[in-house]
C-alpha positions in Angstrom: 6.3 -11.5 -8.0 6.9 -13.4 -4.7 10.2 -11.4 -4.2 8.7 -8.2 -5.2 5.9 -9.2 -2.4 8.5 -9.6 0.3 10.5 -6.7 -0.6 6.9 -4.7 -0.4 6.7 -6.4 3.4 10.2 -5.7 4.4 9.8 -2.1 4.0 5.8 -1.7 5.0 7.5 -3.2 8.1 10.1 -0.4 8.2 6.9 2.1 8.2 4.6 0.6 10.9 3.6 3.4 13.3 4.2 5.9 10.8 1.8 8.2 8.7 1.3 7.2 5.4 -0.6 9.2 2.2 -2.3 6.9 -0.1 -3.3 7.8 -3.6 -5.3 5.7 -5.7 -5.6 6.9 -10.0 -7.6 4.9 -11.9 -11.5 4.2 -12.2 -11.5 6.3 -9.5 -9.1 8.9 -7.5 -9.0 9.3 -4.0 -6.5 11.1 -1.7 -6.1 10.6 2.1 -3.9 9.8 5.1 -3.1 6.6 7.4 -2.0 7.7 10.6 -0.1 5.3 12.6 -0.2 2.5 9.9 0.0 -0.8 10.7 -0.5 -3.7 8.0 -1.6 -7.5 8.1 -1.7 -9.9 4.7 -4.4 -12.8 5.1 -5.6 -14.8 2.7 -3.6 -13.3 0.1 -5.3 -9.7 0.8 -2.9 -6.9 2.1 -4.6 -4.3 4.8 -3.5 -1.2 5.7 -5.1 0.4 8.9 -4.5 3.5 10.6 -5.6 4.8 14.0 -8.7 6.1 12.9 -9.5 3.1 10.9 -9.2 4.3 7.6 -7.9 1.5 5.9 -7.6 -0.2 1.9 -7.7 -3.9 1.1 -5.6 -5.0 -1.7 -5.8 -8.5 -3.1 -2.1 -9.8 -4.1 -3.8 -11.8 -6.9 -4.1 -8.3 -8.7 -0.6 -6.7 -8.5 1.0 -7.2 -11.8 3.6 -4.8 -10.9 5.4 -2.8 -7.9 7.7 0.2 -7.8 9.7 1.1 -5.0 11.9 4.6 -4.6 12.8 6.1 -1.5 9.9 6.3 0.6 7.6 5.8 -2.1 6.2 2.2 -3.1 3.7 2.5 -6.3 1.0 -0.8 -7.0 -0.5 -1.4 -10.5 -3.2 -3.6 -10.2 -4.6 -5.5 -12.9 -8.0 -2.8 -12.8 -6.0 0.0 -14.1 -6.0 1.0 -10.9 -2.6 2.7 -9.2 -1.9 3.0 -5.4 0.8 5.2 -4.3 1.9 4.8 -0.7 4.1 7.3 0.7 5.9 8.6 4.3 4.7 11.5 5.2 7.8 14.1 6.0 
């Protein structure tokens, strides 16, 4: 999971500044937008701010799985829970 991790970082890095949509499907469902995103992992937790500090928290400890496809990275946490981050075009 380590490489998958870094792979994740490489290309979060690739986005900084941009706007990002998040989805997250599971317990619950919620849809919004991360303008300017910018990203910091402490701790083992990954943040994801914008400009207008909306923002999610995701523990690493939970990921038991990442997807990545063109500008689209999806997370499965171990929750059921499923975060889609994409580029906005």
């Amino acid at each position: 999971m380590k490489e998958k991790i870094k792979k994740l970082q490489k290309t979060l890095n690739e986005w900084n500044e941009k706007n990002i949509l998040v989805k997250e499907e599971g317990f619950l469902k919620s849809k919004y937008k991360i303008e300017k995103m910018k990203y910091d992992i402490n701790y083992e937790i990954l943040t994801i701010i914008g400009k207008e500090e909306r923002y999610i928290k995701i523990n690493l400890n939970q990921i038991y799985k990442i997807e990545q496809k063109g500008n689209q990275i999806k997370i499965y946490l171990d929750n059921d829970m499923t975060i889609s981050l994409e580029v906005e075009t």
